[in-house]
C-alpha positions as CSV (number, residue, x, y, z in Angstrom):
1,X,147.9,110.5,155.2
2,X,150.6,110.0,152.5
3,X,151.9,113.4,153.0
4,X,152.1,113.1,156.7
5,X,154.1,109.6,155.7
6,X,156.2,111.2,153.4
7,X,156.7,114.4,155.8
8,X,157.6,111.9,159.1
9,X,160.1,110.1,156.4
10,X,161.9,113.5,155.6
11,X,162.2,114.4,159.2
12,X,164.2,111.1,160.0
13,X,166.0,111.3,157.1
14,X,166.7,114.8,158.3
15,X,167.8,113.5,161.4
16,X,169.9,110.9,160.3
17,X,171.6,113.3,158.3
18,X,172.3,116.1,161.0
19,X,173.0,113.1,163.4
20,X,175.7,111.6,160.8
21,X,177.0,115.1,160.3
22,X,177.4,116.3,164.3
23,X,179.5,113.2,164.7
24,X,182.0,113.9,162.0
25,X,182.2,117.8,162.5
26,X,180.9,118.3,165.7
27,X,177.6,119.5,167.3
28,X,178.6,123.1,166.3
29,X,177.2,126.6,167.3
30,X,174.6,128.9,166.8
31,X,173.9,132.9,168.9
32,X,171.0,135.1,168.4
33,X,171.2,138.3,170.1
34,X,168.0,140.8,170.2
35,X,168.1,144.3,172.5
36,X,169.4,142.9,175.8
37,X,168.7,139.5,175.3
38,X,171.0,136.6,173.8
39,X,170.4,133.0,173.3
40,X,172.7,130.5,172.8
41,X,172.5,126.9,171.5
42,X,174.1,124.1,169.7
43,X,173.3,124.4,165.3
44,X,171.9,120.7,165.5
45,X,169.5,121.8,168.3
46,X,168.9,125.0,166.2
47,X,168.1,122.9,162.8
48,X,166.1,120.3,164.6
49,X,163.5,123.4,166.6
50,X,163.5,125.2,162.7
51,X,162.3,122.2,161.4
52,X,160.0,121.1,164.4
53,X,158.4,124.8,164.5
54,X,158.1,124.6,160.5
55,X,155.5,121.6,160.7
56,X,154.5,122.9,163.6
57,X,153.5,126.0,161.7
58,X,152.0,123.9,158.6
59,X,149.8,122.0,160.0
60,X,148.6,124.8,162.6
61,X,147.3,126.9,159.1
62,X,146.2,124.0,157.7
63,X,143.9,123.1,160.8
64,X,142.9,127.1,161.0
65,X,141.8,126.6,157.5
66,X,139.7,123.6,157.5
67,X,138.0,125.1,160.8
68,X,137.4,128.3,158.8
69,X,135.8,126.4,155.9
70,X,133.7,124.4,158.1
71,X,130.5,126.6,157.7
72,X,131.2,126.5,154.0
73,X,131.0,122.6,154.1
74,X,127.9,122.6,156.3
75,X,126.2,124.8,154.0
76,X,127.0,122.4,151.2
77,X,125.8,119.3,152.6
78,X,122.5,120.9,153.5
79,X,122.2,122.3,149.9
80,X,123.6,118.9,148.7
81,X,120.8,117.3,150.4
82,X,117.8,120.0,149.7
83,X,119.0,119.3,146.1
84,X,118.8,115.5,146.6
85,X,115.0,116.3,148.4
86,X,114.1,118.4,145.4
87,X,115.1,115.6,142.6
88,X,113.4,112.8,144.4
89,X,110.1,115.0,145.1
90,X,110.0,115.7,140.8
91,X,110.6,111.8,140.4
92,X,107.9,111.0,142.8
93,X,105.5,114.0,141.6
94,X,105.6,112.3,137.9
95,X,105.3,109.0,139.2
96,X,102.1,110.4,140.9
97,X,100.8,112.0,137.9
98,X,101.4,109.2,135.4
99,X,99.4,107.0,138.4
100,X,96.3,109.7,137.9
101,X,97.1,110.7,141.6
102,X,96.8,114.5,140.6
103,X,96.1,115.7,144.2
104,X,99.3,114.0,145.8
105,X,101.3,115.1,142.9
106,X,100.4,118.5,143.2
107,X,101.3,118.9,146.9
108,X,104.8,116.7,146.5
109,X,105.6,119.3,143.6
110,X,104.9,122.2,145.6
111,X,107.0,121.2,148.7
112,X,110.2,121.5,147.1
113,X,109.7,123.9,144.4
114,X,111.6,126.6,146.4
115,X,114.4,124.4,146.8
116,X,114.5,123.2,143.8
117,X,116.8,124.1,141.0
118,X,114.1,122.7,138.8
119,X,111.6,124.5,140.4
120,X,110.2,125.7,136.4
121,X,109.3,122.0,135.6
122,X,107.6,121.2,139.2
123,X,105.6,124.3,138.8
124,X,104.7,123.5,135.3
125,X,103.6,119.8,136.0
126,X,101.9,120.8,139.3
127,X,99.8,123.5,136.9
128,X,99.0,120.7,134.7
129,X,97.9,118.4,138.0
130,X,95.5,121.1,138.9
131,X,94.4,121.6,135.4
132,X,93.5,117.5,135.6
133,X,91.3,118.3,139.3
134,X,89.6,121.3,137.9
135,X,91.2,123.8,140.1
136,X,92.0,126.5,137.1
137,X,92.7,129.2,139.5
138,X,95.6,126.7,141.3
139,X,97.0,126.4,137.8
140,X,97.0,129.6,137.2
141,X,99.1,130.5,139.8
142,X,101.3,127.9,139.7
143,X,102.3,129.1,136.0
144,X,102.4,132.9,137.3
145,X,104.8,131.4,140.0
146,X,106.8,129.5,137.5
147,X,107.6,132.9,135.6
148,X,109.1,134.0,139.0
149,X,110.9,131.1,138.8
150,X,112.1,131.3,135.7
151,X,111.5,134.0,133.7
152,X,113.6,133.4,131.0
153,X,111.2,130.3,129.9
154,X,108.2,132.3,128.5
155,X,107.8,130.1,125.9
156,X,107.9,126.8,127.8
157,X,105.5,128.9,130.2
158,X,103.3,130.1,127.5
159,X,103.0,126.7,125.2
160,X,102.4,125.2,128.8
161,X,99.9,127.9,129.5
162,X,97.9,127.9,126.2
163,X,97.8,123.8,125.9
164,X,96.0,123.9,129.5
165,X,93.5,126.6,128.3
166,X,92.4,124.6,125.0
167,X,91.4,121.3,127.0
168,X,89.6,123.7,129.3
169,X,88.2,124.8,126.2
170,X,89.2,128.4,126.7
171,X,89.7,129.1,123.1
172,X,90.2,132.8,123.5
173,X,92.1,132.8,126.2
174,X,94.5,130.5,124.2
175,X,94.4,132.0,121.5
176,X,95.7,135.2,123.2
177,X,98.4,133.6,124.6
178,X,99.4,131.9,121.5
179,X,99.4,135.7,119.7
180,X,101.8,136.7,122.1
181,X,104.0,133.9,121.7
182,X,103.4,134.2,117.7
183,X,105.4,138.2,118.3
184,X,108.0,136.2,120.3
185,X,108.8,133.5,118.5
186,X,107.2,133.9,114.7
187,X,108.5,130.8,113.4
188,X,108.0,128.0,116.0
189,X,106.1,125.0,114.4
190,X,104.1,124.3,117.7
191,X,102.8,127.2,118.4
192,X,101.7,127.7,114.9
193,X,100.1,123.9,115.2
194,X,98.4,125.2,118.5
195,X,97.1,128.6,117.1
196,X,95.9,126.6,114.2
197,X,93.6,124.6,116.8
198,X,92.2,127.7,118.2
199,X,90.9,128.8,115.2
200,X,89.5,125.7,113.9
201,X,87.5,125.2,117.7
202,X,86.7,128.9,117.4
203,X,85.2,128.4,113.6
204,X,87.9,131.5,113.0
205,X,87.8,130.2,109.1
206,X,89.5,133.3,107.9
207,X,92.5,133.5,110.0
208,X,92.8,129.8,110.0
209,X,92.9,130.0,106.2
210,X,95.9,132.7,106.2
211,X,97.9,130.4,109.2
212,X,97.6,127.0,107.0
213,X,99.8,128.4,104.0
214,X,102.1,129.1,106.5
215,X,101.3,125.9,108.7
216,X,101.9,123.7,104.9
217,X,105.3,125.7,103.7
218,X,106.8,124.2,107.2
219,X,105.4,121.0,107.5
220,X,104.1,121.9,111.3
221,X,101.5,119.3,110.7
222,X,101.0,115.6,108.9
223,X,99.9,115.6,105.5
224,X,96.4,113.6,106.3
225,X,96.1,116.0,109.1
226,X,96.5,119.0,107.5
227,X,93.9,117.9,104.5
228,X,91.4,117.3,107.1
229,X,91.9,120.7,108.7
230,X,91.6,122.7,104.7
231,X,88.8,120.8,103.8
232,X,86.9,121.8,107.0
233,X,88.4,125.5,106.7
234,X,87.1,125.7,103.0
235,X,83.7,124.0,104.0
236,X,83.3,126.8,106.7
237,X,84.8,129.6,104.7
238,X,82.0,128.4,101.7
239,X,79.1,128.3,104.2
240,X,79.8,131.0,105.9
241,X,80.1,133.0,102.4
242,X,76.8,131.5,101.0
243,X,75.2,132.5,104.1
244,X,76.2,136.2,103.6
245,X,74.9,136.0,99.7
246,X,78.1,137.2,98.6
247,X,78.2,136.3,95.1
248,X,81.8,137.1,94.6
249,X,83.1,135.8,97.9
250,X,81.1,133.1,97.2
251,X,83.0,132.6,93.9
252,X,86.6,133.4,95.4
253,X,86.4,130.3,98.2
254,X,85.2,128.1,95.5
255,X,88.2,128.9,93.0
256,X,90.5,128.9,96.0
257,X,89.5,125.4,97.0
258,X,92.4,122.9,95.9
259,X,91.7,120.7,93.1
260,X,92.1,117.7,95.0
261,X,89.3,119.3,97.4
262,X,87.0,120.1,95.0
263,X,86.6,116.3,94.7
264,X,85.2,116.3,98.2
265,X,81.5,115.2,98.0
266,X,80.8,118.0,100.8
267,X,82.0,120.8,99.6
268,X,80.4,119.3,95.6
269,X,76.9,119.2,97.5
270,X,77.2,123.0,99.1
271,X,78.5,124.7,96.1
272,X,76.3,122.9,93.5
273,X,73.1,123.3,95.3
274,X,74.0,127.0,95.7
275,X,74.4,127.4,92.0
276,X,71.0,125.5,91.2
277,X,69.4,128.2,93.7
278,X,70.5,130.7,91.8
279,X,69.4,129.7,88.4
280,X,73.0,128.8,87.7
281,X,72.2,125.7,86.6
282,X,74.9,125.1,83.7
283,X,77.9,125.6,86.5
284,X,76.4,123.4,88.5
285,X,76.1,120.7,85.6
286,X,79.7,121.3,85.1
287,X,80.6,120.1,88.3
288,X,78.4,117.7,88.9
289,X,79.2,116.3,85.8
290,X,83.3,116.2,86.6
291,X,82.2,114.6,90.2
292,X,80.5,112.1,88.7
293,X,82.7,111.1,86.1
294,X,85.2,109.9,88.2
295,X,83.3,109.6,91.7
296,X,79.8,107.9,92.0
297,X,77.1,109.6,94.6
298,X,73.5,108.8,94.5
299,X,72.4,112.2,95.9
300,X,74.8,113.9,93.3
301,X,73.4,111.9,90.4
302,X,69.5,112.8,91.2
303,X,71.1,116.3,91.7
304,X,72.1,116.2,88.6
305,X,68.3,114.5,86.8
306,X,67.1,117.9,88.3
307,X,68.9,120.8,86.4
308,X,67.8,122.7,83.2
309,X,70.4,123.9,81.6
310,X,71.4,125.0,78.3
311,X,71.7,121.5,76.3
312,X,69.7,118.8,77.7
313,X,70.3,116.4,75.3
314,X,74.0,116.7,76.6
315,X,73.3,115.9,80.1
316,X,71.3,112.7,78.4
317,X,74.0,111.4,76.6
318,X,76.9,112.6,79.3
319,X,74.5,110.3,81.9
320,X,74.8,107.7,79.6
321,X,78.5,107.4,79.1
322,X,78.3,106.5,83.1
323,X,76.2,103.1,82.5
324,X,79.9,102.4,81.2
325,X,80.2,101.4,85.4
326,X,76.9,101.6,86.6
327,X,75.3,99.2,84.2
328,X,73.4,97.6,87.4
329,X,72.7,100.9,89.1
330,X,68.7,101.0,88.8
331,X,69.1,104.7,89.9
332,X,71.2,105.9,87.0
333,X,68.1,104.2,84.5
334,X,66.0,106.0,86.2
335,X,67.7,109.5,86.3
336,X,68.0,108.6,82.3
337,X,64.2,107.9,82.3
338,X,63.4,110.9,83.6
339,X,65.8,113.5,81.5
340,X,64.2,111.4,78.5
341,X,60.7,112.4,79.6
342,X,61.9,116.0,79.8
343,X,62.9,115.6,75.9
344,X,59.7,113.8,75.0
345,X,62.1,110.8,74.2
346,X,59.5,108.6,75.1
347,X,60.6,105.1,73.7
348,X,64.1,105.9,75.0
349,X,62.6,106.6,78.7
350,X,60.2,103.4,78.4
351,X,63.6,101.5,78.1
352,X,65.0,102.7,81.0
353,X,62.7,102.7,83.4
354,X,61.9,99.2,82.6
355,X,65.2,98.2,82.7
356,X,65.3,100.1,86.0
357,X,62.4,98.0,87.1
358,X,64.3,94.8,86.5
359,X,67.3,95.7,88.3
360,X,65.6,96.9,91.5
361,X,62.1,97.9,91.5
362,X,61.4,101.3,93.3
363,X,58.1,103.1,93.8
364,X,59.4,106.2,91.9
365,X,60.6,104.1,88.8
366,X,57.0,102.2,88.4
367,X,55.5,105.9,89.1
368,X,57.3,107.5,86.1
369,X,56.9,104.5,83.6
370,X,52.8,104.5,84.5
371,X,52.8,108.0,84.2
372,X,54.8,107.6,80.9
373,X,52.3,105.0,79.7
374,X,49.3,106.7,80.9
375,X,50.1,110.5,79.6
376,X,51.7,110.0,76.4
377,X,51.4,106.0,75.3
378,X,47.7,105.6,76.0
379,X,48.1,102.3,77.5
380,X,46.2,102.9,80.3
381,X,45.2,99.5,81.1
382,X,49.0,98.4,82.0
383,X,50.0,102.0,83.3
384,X,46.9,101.1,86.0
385,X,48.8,97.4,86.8
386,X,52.1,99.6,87.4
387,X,50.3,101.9,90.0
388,X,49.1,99.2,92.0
389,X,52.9,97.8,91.9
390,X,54.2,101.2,92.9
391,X,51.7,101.6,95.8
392,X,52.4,98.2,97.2
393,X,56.4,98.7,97.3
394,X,55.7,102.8,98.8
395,X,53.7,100.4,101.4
396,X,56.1,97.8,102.5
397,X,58.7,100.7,102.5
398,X,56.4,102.7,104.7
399,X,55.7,99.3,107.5
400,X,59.4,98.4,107.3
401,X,60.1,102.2,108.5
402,X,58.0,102.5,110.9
403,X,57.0,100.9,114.0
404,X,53.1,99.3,114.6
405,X,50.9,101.3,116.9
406,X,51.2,98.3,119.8
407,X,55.4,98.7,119.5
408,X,55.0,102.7,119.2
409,X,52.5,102.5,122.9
410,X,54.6,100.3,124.6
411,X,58.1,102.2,123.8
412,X,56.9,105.6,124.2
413,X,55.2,104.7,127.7
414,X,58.7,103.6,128.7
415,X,61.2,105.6,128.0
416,X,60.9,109.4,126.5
417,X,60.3,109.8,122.5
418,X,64.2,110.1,120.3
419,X,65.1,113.0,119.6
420,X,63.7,115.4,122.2
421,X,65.5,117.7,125.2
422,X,63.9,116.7,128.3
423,X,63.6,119.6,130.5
424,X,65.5,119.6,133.7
């Protein structure tokens, strides 16, 4: 519009001009002459048909070249608007799957994948809204379709691919994947994270143990995280070991394990019991002993009452150094009672089973302490009183346990006995 303004102001000005000029010098003139053919005419005529013919001829090109593009333009819009259809269908298909409507999502993602220049992403999303119905074939194809699509995004494609198949639980198949992302990209933290699942649901204890020095150097997962994940490798790689009665891989996993693992009451409780199986009751004290020293655990400290080692007097007096903070642990006077006995320290294992007694009578401690007084203190009278003591708390112990015949009836006739697969 402002040129045709400013075009319409030239040609008056033009005008003007000529008009101004034809007046002072005359209308002039102007003769063309082609083959047998002349024309003759006035120059103002002649400057004002130029000019006329010139806009004439402008705007005639320009029109011819809109017209020309008009095809162009249509083709735009529509691609303008298939574009605007695309964007609005991914909006609405995440809105879908964030509502838990996987079924709509899925279809609304598929409509406009094809016309979609995000077509990756909706076929990504729609593989993960099958993956939420159960339809694994669907979500297969869809990620084979977003390859097509896109097949420079392996990795997005893969990572998207092997995430679906380890909530499916196809551990395998994920871990496949995630091997052939690992020759792709051999650094990338989340695919290391991921591989590192694989192996831990697939009990892979070996592979996972390589992978975690790796996983650690890089930091691919949190520190409590990762912890969790060694001590459950080391556990398996341990049992697994013991199982196959390999002495020396047996010995390897142990002196692998990280000294703040070996503090683990687990792993203690495997490799200790192992060593007391084998007669190699002196490592096992060692051990034990370290555990307890700065970790108290029942089990672990009537573990410990059991071995014969070496030096049992040292195992007397190392048990002693931990009334230090178990002065009211009635256990810990009894485990000292009983590797008294074993020395024929019988005053010294009177005194603590009685004081073991006092703190919390048990059936065991008034066992051992009759016994004591019976066998070797011929003071049979009062080793007789301590039976009948021990019996009566073995008794309650027993009735608190267990339910009365009347209770045991009535449940069972209800509902099926604990503990039992009913057959379907």
């Amino acid at each position: 519009m402002k040129r045709l303004l400013l075009a319409m102001i030239l040609v008056v000005s033009l005008a003007v001009f000529i008009g101004i000029i034809s007046a002072y010098y005359g209308p002039g003139y102007v003769a063309f002459s082609f083959a047998d053919m002349s024309i003759e005419t006035s120059f103002i005529f002649m400057l004002g048909f130029l000019t006329a013919a010139f806009f004439f001829f402008h705007y005639l090109i320009r029109f011819l070249s809109v017209f020309l593009r008009i095809p162009d333009y249509l083709g735009f819009r529509y691609s303008h608007r298939q574009a605007e259809k695309a964007r609005n269908a991914l909006v609405k298909g995440l809105i879908e799957m964030s509502e838990g409507r996987f079924l709509q999502a899925e279809k609304i993602l598929l409509k406009q994948a094809q016309h979609s220049d995000t077509s990756l992403l909706n076929y990504l999303i729609a593989a993960r809204a099958a993956q939420q119905q159960g339809a694994y074939d669907r979500r297969d194809e869809y990620l084979r379709l977003a390859h097509e699509s896109t097949p420079s995004a392996d990795i997005a494609i893969g990572i998207t691919q092997a995430e679906l198949q380890l909530a499916h639980k196809q551990y395998e198949q994920a871990l496949a994947t995630l091997n052939h992302l690992n020759q792709i990209t051999p650094k990338h933290g989340y695919v290391k994270k991921l591989q590192a699942r694989a192996y831990q649901n697939l009990g892979d204890w070996e592979n996972l143990h390589k992978l975690l020095n790796d996983v650690k150097k890089h930091h691919y997962i949190s520190d409590d995280k990762l912890q969790s994940i060694e001590l459950e490798t080391y556990t398996g790689l341990l049992t697994q070991a013991i199982k196959s009665d390999n002495v020396d891989k047996i010995t390897s996993v142990w002196q692998q394990v990280p000294k703040k693992l070996k503090q683990d009451i687990q792993l203690t409780h495997i490799y200790t019991r192992y060593l007391i199986q084998h007669q190699q009751d002196n490592e096992a004290e060692v051990i034990i002993r370290n555990y307890l020293t700065h970790h108290w655990d029942d089990k672990l400290a009537v573990l410990y009452s059991q071995l014969n080692t070496s030096n049992p007097l040292n195992q007397i007096q190392t048990a002693e150094t931990w009334l230090l903070n178990q002065k009211r642990s009635a256990l810990l006077h009894t485990i000292l009672g009983k590797l008294s006995i074993k020395q024929s320290l019988w005053g010294k294992a009177r005194s603590y089973l009685e004081s073991s007694i006092d703190i919390e009578p048990t059936a065991e401690a008034y066992l051992l302490l009759a016994q004591l007084l019976e066998d070797k203190m011929h003071e049979g009278q009062k080793a007789q009183r301590l039976y009948q003591k021990g019996l009566e708390i073995a008794v309650n112990q027993i009735s608190s346990n267990q339910p009365s015949a009347t209770s045991f009836t009535t449940e069972t006739t209800n509902k099926p006995a604990p503990n039992l697969k009913l057959i379907q």
